[in-house]
PyMOL commands that place a pseudoatom at each C-alpha (Angstrom):
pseudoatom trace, name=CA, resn=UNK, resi=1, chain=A, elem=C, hetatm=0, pos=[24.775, 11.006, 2.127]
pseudoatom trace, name=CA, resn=UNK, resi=2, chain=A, elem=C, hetatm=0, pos=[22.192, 9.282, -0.014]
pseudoatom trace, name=CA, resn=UNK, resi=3, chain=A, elem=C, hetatm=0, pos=[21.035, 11.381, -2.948]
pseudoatom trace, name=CA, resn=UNK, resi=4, chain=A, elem=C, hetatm=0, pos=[16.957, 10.692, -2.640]
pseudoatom trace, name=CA, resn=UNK, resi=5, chain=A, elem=C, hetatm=0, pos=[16.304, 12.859, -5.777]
pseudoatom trace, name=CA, resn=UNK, resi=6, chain=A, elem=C, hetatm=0, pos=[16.343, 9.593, -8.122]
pseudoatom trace, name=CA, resn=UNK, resi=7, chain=A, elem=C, hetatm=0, pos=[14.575, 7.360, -5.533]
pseudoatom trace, name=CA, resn=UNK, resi=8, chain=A, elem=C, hetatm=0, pos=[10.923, 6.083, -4.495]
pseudoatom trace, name=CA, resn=UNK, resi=9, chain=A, elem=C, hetatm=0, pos=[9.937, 5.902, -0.987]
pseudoatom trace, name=CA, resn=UNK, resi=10, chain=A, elem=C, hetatm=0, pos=[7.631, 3.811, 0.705]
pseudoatom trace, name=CA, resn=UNK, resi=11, chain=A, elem=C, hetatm=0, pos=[5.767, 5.977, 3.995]
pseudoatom trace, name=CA, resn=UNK, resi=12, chain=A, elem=C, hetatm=0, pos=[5.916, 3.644, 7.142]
pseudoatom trace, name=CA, resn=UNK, resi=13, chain=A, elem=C, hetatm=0, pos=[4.761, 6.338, 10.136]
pseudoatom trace, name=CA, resn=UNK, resi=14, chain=A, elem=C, hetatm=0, pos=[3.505, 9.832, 10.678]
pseudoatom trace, name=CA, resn=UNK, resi=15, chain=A, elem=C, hetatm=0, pos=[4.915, 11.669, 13.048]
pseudoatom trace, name=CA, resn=UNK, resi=16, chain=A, elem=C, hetatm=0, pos=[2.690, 13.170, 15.448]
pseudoatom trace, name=CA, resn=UNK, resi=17, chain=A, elem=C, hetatm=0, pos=[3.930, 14.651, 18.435]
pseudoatom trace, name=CA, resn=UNK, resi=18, chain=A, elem=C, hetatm=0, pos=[7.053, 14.798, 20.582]
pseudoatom trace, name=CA, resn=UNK, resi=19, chain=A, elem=C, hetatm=0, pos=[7.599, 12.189, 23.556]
pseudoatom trace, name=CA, resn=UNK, resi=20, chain=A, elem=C, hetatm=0, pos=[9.805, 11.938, 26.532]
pseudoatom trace, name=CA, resn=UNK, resi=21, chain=A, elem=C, hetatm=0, pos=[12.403, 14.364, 26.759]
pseudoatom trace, name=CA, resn=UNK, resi=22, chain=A, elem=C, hetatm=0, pos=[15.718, 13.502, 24.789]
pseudoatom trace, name=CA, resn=UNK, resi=23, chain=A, elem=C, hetatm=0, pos=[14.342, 13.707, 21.087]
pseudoatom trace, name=CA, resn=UNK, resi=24, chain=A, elem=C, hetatm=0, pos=[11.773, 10.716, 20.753]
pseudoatom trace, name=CA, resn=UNK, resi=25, chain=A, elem=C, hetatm=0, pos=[8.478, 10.976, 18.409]
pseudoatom trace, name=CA, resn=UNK, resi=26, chain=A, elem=C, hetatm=0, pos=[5.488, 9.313, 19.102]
pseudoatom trace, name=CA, resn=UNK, resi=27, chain=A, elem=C, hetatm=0, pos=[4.161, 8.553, 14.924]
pseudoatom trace, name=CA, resn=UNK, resi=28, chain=A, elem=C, hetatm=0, pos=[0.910, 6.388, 13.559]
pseudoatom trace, name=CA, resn=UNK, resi=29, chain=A, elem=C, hetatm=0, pos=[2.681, 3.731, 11.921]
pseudoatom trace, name=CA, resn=UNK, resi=30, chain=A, elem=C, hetatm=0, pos=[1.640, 3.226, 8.516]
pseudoatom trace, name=CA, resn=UNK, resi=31, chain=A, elem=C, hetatm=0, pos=[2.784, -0.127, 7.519]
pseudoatom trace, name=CA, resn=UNK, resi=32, chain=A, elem=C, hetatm=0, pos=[1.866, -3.972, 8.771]
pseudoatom trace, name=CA, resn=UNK, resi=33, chain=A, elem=C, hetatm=0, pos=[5.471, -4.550, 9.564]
pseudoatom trace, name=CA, resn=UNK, resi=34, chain=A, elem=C, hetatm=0, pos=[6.621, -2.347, 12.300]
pseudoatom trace, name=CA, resn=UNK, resi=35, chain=A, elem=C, hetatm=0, pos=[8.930, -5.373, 13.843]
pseudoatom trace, name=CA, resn=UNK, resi=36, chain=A, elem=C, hetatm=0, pos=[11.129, -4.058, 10.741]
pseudoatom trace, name=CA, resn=UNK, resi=37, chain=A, elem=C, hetatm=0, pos=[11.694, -0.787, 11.357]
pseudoatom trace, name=CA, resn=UNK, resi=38, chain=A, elem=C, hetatm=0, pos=[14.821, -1.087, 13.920]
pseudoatom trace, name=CA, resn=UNK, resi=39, chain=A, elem=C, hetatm=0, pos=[17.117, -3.084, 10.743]
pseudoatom trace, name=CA, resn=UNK, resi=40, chain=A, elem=C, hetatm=0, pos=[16.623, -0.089, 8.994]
pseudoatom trace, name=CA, resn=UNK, resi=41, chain=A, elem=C, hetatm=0, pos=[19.066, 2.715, 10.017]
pseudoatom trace, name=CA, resn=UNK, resi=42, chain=A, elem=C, hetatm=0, pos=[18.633, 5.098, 6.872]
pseudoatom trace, name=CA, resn=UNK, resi=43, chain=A, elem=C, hetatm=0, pos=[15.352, 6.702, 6.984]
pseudoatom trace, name=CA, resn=UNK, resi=44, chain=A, elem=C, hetatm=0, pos=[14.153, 9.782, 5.359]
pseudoatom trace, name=CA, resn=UNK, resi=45, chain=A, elem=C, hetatm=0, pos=[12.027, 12.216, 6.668]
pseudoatom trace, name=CA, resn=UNK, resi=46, chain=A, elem=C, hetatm=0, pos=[9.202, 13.801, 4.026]
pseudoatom trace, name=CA, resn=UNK, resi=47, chain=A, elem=C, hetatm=0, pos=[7.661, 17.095, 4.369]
pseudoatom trace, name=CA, resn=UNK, resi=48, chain=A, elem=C, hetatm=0, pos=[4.134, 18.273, 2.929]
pseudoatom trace, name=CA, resn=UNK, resi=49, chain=A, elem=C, hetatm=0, pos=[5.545, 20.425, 0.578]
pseudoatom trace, name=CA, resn=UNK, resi=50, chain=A, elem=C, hetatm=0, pos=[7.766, 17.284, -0.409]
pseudoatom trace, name=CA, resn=UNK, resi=51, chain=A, elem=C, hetatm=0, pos=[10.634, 18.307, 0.792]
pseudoatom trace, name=CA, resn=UNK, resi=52, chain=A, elem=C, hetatm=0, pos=[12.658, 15.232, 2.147]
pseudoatom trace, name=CA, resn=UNK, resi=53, chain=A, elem=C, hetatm=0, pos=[15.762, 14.921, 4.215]
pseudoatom trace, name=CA, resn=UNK, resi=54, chain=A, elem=C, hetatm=0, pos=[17.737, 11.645, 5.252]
pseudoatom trace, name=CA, resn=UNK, resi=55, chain=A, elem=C, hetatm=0, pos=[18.203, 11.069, 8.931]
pseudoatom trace, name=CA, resn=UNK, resi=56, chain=A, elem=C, hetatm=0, pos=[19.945, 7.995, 11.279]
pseudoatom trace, name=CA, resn=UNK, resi=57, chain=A, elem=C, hetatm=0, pos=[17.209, 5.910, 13.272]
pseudoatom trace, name=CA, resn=UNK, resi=58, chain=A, elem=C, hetatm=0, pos=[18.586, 5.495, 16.597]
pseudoatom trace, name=CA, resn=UNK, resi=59, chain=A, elem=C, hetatm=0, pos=[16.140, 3.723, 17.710]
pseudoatom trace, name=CA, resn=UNK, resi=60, chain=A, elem=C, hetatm=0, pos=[12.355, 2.083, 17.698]
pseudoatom trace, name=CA, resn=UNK, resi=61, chain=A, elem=C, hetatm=0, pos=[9.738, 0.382, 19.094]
pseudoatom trace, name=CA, resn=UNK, resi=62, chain=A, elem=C, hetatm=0, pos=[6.006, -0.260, 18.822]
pseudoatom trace, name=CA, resn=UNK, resi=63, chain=A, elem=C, hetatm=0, pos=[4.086, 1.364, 21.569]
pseudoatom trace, name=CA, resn=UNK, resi=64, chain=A, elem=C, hetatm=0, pos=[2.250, -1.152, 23.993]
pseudoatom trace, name=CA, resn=UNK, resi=65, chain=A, elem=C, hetatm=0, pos=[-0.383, 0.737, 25.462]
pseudoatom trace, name=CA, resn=UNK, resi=66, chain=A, elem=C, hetatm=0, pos=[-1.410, 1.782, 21.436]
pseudoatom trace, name=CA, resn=UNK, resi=67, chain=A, elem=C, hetatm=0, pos=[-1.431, -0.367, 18.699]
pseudoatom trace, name=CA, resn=UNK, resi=68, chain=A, elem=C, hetatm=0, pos=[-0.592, 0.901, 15.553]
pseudoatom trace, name=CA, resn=UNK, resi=69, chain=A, elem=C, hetatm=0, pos=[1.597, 3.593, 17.120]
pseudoatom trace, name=CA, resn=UNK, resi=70, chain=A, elem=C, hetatm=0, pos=[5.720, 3.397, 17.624]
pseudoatom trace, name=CA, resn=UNK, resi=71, chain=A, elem=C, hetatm=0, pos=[8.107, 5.473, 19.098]
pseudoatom trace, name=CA, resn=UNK, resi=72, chain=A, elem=C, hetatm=0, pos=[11.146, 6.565, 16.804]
pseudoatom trace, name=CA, resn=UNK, resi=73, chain=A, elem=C, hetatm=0, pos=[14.484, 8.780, 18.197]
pseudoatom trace, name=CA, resn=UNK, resi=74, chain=A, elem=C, hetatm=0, pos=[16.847, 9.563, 15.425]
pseudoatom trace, name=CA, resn=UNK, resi=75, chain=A, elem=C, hetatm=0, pos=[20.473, 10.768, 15.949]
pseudoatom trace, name=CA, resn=UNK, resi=76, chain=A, elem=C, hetatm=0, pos=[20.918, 14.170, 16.114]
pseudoatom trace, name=CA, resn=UNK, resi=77, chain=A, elem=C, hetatm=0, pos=[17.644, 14.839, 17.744]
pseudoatom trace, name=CA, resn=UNK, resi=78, chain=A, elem=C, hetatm=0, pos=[17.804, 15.624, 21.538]
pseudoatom trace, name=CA, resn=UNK, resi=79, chain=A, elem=C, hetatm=0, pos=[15.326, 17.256, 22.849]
pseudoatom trace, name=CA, resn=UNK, resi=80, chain=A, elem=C, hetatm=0, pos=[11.679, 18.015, 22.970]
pseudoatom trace, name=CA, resn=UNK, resi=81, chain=A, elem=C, hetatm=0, pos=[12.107, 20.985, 20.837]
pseudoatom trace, name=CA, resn=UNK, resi=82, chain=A, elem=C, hetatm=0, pos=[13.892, 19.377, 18.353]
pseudoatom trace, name=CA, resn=UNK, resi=83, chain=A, elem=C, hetatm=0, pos=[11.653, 16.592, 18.405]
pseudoatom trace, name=CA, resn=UNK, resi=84, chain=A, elem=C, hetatm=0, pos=[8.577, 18.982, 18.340]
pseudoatom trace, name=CA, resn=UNK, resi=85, chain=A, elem=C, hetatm=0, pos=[10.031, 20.064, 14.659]
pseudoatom trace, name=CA, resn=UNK, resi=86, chain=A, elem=C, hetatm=0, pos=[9.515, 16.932, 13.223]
pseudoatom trace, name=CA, resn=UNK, resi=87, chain=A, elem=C, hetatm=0, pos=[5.740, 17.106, 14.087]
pseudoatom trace, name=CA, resn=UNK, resi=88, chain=A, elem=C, hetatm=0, pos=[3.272, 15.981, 10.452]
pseudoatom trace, name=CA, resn=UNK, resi=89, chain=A, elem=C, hetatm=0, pos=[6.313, 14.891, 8.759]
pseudoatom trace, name=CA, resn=UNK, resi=90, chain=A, elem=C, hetatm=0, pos=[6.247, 11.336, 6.913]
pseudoatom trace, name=CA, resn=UNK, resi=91, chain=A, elem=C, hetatm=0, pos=[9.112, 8.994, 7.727]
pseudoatom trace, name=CA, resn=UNK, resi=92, chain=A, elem=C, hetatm=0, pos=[9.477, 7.204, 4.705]
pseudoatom trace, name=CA, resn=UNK, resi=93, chain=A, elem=C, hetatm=0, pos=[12.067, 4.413, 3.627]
pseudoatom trace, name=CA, resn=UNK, resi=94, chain=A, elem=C, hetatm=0, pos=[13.747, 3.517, 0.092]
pseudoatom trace, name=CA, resn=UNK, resi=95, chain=A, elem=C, hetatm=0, pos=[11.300, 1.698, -1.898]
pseudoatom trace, name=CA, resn=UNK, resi=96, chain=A, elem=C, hetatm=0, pos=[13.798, -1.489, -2.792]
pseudoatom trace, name=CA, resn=UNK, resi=97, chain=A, elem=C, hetatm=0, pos=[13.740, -2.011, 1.232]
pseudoatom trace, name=CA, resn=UNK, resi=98, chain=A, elem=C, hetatm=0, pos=[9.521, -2.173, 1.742]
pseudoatom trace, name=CA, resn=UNK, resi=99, chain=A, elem=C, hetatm=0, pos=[9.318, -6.192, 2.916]
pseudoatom trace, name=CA, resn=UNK, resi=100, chain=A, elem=C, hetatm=0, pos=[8.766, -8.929, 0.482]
pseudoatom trace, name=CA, resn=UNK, resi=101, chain=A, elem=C, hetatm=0, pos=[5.349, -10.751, 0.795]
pseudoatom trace, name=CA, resn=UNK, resi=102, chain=A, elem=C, hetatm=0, pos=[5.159, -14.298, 0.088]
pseudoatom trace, name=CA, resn=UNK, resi=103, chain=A, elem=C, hetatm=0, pos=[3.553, -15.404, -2.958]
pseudoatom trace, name=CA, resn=UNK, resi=104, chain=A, elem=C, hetatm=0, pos=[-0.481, -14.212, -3.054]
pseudoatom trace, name=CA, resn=UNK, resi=105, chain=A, elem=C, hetatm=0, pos=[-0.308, -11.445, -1.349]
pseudoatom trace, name=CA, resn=UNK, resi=106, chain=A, elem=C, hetatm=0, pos=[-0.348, -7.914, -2.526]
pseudoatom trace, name=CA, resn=UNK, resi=107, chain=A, elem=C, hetatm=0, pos=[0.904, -4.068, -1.519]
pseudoatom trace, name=CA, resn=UNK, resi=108, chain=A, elem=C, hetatm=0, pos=[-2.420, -1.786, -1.530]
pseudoatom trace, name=CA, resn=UNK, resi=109, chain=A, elem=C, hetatm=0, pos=[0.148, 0.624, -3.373]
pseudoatom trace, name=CA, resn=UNK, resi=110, chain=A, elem=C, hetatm=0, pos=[0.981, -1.608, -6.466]
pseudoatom trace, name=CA, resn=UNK, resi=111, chain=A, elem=C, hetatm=0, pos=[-2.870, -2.442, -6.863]
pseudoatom trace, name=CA, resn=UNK, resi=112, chain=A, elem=C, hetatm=0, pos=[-3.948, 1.157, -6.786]
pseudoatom trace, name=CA, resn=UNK, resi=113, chain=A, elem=C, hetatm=0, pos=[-3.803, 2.052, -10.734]
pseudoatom trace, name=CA, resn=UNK, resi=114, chain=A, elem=C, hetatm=0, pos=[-4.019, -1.718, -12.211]
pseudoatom trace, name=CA, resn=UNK, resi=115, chain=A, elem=C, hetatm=0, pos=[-6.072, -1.968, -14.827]
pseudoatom trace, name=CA, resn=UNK, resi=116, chain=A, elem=C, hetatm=0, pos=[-8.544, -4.613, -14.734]
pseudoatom trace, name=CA, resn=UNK, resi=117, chain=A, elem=C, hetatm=0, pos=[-9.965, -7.033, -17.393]
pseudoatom trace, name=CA, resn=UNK, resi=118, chain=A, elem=C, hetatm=0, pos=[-12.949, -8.804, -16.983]
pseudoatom trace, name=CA, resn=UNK, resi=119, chain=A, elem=C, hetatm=0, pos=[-12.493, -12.734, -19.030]
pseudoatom trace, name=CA, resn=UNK, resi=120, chain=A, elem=C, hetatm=0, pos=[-15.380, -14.751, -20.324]
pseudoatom trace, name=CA, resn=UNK, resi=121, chain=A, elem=C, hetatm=0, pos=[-17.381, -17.178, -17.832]
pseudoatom trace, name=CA, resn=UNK, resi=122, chain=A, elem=C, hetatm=0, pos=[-16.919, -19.820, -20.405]
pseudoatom trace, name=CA, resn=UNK, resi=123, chain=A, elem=C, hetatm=0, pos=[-15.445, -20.311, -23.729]
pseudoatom trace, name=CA, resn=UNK, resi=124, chain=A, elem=C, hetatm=0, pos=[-17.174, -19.722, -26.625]
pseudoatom trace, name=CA, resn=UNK, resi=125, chain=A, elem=C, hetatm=0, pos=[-18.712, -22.867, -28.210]
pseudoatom trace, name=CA, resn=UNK, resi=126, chain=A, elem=C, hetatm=0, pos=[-17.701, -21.982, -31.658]
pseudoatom trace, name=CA, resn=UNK, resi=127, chain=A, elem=C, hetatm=0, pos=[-14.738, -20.047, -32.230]
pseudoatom trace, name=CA, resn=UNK, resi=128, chain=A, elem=C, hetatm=0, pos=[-15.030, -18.191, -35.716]
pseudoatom trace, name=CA, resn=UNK, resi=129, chain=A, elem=C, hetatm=0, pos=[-11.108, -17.951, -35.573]
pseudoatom trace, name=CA, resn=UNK, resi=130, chain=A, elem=C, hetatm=0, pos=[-8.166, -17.821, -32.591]
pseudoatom trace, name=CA, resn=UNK, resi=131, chain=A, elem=C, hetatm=0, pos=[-8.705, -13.848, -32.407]
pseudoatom trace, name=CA, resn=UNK, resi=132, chain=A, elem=C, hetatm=0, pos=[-12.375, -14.121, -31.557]
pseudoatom trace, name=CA, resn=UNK, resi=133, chain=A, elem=C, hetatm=0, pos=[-13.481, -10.818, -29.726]
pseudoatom trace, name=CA, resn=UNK, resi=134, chain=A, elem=C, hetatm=0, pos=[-16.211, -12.732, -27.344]
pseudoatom trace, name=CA, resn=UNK, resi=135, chain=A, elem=C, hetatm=0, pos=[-12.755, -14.854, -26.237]
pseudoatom trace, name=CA, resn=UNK, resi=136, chain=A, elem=C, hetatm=0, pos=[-10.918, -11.393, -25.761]
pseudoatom trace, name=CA, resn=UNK, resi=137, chain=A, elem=C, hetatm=0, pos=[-10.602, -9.808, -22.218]
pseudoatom trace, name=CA, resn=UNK, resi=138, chain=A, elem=C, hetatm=0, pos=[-12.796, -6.454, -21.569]
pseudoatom trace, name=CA, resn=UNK, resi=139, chain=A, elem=C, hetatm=0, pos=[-11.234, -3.823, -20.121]
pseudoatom trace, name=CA, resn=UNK, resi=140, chain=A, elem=C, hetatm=0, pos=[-13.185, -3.109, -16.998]
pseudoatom trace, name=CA, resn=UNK, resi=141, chain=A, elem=C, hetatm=0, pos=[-11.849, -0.101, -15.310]
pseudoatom trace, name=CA, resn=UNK, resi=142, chain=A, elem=C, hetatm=0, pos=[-8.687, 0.684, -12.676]
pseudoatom trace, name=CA, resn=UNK, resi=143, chain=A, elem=C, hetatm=0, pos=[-8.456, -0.241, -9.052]
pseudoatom trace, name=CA, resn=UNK, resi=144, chain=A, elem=C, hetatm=0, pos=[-8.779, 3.191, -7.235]
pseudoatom trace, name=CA, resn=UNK, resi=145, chain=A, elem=C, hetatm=0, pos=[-8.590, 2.046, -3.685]
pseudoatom trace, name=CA, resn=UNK, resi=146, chain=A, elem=C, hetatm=0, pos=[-9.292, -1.221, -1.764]
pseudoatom trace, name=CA, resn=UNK, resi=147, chain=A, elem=C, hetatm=0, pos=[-11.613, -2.104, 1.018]
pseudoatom trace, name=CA, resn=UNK, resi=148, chain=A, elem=C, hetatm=0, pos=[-11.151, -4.215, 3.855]
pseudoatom trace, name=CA, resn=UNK, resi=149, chain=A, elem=C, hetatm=0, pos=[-13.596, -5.543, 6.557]
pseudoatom trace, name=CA, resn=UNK, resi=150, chain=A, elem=C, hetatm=0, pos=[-13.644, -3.657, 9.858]
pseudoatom trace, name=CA, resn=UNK, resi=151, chain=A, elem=C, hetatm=0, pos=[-11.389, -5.203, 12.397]
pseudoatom trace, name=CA, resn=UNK, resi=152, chain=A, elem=C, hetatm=0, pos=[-11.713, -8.653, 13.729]
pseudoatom trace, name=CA, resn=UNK, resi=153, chain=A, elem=C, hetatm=0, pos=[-14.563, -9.107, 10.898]
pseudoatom trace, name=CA, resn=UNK, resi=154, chain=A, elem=C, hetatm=0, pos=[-14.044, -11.986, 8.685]
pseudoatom trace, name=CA, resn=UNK, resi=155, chain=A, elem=C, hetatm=0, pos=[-14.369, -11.017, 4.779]
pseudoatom trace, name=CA, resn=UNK, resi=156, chain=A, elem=C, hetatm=0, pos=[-12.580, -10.407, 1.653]
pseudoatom trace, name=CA, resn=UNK, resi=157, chain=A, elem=C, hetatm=0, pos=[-11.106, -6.937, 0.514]
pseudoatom trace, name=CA, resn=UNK, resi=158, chain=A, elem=C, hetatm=0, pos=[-12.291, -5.242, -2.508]
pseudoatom trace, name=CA, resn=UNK, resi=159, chain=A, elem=C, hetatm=0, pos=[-11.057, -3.841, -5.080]
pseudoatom trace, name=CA, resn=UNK, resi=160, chain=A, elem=C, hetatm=0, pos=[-12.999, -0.236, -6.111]
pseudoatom trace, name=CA, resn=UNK, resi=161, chain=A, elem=C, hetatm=0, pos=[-12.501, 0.178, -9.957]
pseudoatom trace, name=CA, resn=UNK, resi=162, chain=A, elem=C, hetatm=0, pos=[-13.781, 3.363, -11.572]
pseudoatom trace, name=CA, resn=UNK, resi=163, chain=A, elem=C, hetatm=0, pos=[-15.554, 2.346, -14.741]
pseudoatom trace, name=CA, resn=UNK, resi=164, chain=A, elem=C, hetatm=0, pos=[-17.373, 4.012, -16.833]
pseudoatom trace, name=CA, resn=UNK, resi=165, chain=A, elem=C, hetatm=0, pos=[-20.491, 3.163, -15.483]
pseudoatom trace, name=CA, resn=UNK, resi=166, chain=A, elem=C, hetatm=0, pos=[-19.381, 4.314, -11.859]
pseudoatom trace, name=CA, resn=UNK, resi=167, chain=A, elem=C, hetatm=0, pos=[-17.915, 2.336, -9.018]
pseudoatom trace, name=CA, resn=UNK, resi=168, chain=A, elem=C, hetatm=0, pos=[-17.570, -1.736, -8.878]
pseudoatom trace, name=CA, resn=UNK, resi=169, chain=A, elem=C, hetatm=0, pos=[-16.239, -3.711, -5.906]
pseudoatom trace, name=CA, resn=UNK, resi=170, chain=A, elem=C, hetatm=0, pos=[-14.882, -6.578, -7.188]
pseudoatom trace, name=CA, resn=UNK, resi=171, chain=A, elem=C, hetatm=0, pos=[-14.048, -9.422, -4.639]
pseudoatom trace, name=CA, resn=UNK, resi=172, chain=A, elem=C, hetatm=0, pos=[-10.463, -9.844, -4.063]
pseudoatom trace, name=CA, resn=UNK, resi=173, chain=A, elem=C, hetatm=0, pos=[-10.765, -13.735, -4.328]
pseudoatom trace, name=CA, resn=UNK, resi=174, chain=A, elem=C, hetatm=0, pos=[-8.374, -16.300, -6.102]
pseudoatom trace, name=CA, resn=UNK, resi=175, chain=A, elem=C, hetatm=0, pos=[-11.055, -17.557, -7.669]
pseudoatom trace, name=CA, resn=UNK, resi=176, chain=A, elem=C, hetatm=0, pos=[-12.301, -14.181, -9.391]
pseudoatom trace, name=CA, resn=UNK, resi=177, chain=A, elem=C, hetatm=0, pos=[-8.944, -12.247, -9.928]
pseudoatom trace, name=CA, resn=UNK, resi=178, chain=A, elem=C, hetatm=0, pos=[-7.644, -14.809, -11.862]
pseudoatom trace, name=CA, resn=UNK, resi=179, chain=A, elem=C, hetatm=0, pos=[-4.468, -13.424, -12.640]
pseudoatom trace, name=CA, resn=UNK, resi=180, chain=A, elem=C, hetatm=0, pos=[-2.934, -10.324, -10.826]
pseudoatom trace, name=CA, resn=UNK, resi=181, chain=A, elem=C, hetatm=0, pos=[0.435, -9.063, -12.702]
pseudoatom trace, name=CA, resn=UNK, resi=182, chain=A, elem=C, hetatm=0, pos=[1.516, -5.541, -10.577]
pseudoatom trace, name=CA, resn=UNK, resi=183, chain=A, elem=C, hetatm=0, pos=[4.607, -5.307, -12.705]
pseudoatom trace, name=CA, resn=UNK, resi=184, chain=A, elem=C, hetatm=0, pos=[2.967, -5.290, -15.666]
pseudoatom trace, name=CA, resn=UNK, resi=185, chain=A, elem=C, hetatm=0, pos=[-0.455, -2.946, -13.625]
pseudoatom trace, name=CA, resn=UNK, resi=186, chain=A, elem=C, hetatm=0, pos=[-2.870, -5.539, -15.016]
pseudoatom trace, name=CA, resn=UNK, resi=187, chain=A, elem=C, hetatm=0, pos=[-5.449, -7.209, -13.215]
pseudoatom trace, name=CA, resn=UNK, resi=188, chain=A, elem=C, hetatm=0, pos=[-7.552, -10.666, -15.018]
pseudoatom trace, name=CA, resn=UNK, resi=189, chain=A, elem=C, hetatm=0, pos=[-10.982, -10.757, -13.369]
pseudoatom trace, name=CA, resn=UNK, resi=190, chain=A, elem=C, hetatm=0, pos=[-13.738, -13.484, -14.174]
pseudoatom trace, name=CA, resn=UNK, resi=191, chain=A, elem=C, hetatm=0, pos=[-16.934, -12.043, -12.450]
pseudoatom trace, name=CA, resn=UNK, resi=192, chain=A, elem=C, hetatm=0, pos=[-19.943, -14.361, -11.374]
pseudoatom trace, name=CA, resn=UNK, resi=193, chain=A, elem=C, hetatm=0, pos=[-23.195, -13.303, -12.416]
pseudoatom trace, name=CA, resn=UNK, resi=194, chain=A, elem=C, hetatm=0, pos=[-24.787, -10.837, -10.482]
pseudoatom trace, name=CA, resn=UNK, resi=195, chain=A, elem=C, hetatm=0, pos=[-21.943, -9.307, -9.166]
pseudoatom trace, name=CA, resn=UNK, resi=196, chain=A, elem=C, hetatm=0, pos=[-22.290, -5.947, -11.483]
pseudoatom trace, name=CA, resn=UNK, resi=197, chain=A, elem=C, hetatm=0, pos=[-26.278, -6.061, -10.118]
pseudoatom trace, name=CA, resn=UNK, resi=198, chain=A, elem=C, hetatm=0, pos=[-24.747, -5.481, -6.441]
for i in range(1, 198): cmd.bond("trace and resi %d" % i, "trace and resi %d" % (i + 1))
show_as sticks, trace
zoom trace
């Protein structure tokens, strides 16, 4: 048995309801990489009340008729009343096994909290001395969520920083978020004019 005291856990589904009758759950699936879920045979099953429990996934599969649903069965759980018990509870999987995105491309998780800077447009034209403070990055606020366009519309995501003049969306363009370091929860931003005036 894996001790999951000392771990962190990624959520990948909610469960939602029994379905068929030898133990299967239909669950929203929470992640963009269901086609993953059947290499991964320890799972761990997360209450509201945080209690969390490691169980065997028998089996999965991504529901055809609804996208963004699956349908899990995990050993040990036979029957629509066993099944029914797992109802609202998060299936969640050890962080170190979430999938690795190429290069560019960003969890919403580890951008939630990052602090962002903003840069200067343009260097100064006279430095006064290699610590000048117009040359030094501001700190703008933290990322509190991201947006995305609605489905099937074209557009870049935003990040929402709190600052302490009240929400920004900043674009979530290479060419604005210069540098984006999640280890280190820091986020470079070089904002056109006008964008605050949005």
């Amino acid at each position: 048995m894996i001790d999951s005291s000392e771990q962190e856990f990624v959520t990948v589904a909610r469960i939602l309801r029994a379905r068929g009758n030898k133990g299967e759950v239909a669950a929203e699936l929470l992640t963009d990489f269901p086609e993953r879920l059947p290499e991964i045979k320890q799972m761990f099953l997360r209450a509201e009340n945080g209690a969390r429990r490691g169980v065997v996934l028998h089996e999965f599969w991504v529901d055809r008729n609804h996208p963004g649903f699956g349908v899990f069965h995990f050993a040990g759980v036979d029957s629509i009343t066993d099944a029914e018990k797992l109802r609202g509870l998060h299936v969640q999987i050890p962080f170190e096994q979430r999938a690795v995105l190429p290069s560019g491309k960003y969890f919403v998780t580890d951008l939630i909290g990052c602090a962002v800077f903003e840069l200067p447009l343009a260097a100064a034209p006279v430095a006064s001395s290699p610590c000048s403070l117009s040359e030094a990055p501001a700190l703008l606020g933290k990322v509190r969520d991201v947006y995305f366009p609605g489905e099937g519309q074209p557009g870049t995501p935003l990040l929402a920083l709190d600052t302490s003049n009240g929400e920004l969306l900043v674009p979530l363009a290479e060419d604005i978020c210069t540098a984006i370091d999640v280890n280190a929860r820091r986020i470079e931003v070089r904002l056109p004019e006008g964008l605050r005036d949005l």
